[in-house]
C-alpha positions as CSV (number, residue, x, y, z in Angstrom):
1,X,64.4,10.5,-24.2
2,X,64.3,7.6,-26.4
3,X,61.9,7.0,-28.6
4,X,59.5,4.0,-29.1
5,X,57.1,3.4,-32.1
6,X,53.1,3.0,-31.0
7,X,53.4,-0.7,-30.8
8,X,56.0,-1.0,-28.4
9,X,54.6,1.3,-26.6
10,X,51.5,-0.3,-26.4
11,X,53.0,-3.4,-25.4
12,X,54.6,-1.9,-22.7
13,X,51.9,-0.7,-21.7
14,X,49.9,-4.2,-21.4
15,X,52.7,-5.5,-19.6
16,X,53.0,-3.0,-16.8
17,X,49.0,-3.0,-16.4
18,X,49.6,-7.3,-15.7
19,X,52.0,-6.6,-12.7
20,X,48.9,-4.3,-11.1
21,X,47.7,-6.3,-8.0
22,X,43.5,-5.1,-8.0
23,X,42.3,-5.2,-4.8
24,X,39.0,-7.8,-4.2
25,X,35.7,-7.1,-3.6
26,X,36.2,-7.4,0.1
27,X,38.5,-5.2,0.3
28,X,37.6,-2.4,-1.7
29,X,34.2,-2.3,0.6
30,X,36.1,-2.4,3.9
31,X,38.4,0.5,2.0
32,X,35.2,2.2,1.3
33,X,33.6,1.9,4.8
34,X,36.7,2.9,6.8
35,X,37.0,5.8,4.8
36,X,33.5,7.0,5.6
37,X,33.8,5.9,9.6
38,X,36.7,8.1,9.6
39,X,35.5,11.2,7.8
40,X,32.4,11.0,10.5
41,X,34.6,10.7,13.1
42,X,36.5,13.8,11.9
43,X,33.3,16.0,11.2
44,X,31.9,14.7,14.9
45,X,35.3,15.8,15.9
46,X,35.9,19.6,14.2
47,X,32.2,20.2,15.1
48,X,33.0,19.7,18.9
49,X,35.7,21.4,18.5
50,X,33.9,24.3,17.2
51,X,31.2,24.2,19.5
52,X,33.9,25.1,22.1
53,X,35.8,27.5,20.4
54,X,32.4,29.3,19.9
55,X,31.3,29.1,23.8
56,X,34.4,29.9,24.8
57,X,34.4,33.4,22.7
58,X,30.7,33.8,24.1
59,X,31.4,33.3,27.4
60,X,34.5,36.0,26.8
61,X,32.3,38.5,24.7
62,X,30.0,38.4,27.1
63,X,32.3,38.9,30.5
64,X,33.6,41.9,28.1
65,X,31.0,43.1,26.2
């Protein structure tokens, strides 16, 4: 691996950081509020699921039991 003193380093450094495209405003709120529709949508989703599963194994348990 070669090696580089601090400075270049540094200025390396600074020049990879300027090539970074930062999302806008806008879009880091749309990110943001996607993000949390979809993480509802998932917990409305396993809790249906489980909801199911669990009156299924009732209604099984109790044909049985």
């Amino acid at each position: 691996m070669a090696q580089t003193n601090p400075l270049q380093f540094i200025q390396q450094v600074r020049s990879e950081v300027a090539k970074v495209v930062w999302p806008s405003r806008r879009e880091v709120l749309l990110t943001t509020v996607m993000v949390f529709i979809m993480a509802t949508l998932t917990a409305i989703f396993f809790a249906l699921v489980d909801l199911a599963i669990r009156g299924g194994l009732q209604g099984i348990l109790g044909i049985f039991g």
